[in-house]
C-alpha atoms as one frame of an Amber mdcrd trajectory, in Angstrom:
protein
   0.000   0.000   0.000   1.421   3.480  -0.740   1.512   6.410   1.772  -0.661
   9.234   0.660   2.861  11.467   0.106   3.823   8.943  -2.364   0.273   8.455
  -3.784   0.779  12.704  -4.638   4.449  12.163  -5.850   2.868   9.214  -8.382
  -0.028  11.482  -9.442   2.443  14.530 -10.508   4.633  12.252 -12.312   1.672
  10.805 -14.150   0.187  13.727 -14.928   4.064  15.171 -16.270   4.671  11.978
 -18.195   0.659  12.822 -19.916   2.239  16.466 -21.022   5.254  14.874 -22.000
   3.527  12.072 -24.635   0.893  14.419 -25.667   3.607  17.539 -26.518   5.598
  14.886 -27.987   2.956  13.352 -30.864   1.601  16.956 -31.662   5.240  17.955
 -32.482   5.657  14.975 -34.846   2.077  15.830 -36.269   3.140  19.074 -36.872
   6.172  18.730 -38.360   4.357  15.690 -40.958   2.058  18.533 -41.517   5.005
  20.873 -42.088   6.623  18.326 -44.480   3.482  18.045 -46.165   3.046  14.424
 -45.582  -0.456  13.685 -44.201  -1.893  17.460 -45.429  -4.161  19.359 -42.656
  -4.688  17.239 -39.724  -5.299  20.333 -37.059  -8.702  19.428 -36.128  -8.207
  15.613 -36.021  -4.989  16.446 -33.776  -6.845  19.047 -31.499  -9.814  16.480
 -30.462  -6.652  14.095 -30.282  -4.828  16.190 -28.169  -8.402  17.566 -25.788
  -9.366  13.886 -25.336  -5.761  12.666 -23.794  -5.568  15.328 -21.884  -9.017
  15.204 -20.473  -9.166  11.519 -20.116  -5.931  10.976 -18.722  -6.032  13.766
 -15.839  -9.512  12.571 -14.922  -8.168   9.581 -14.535  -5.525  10.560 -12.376
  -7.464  12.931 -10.239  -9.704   9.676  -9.762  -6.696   7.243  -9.069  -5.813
   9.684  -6.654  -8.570   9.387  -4.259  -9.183   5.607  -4.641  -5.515   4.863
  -4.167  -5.632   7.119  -0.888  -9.344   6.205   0.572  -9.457   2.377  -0.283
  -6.478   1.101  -2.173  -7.818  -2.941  -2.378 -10.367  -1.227  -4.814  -7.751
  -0.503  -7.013  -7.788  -3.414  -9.288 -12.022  -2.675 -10.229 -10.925   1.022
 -10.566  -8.751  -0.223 -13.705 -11.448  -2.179 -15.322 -14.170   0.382 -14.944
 -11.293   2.770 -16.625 -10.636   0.656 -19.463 -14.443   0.658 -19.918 -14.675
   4.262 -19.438 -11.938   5.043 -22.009 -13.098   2.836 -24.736 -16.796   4.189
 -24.240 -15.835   7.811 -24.130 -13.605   7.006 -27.805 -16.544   5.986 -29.113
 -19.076   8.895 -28.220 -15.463  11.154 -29.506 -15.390   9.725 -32.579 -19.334
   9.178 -33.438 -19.519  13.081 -32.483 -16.107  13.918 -35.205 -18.589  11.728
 -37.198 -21.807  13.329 -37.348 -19.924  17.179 -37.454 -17.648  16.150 -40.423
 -19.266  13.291 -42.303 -18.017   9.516 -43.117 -15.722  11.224 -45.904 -13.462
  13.180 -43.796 -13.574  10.689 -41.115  -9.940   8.519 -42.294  -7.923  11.480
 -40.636  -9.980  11.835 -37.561  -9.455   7.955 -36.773  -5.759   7.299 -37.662
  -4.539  10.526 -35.370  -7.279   9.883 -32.585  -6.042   6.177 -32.844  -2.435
   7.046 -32.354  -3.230   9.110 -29.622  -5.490   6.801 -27.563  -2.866   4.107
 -27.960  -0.062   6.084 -26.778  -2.274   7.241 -23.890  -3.622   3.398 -23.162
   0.321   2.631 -23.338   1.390   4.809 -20.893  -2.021   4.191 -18.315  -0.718
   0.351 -18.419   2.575   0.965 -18.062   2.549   3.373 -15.318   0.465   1.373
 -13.050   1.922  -1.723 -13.959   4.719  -0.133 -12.278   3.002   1.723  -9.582
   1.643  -1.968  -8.937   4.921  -3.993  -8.710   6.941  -1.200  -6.428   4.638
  -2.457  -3.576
């Protein structure tokens, strides 16, 4: 079981490995887009970008609290995210969907694929670590 001091120290490092990954992928996408290799991919890359962000730091804030107030709930916490996540994809993308039609949707996909993996990769990995400190 961790102490609640460092419970905090895990959540700030999560949170700064989150910036890190997501400043990292948007300066790849832009310099593709400044090579010209996959065109205009702004908008696909900001609700990209807006649902990592979001996701992952409600996800933290939520780890957080369970890790601190009851810790053996930990391992339901990570199946209701992995739930959450996927669901919340799903609503993103059906939304990207409906506002920009199926024929601008290949973009939208690809980047908001690339995105949720990285951010699936890191959620996994992190805890997976968090987990095997104790």
């Amino acid at each position: 079981m961790m102490d609640k001091k460092n419970v905090e120290k895990a959540f700030k490092r999560y949170i700064a490995q989150l910036l890190g990954i997501a400043i990292v992928l948007c300066l790849i996408a832009e310099a593709l887009m400044a090579l010209d290799v996959v065109g205009d991919i702004m908008m696909p890359l900001t609700v990209s970008l807006v649902f990592m962000l979001v996701v992952g730091i409600v996800i933290s804030f939520i780890w957080k609290k369970v890790a601190i107030s009851s810790p053996d709930s930990l391992t339901t916490f990570f199946t209701a995210v992995s739930g959450f996540r996927m669901l919340i994809a799903l609503v993103t993308l059906l939304g990207c969907y409906i506002a920009v039609g199926r024929d601008n949707m290949d973009k939208y996909v690809i980047v908001f694929m690339v995105f949720y993996f990285a951010s699936l990769a890191h959620h996994s990995m992190f805890f997976a670590h968090i987990n095997n400190k104790k």
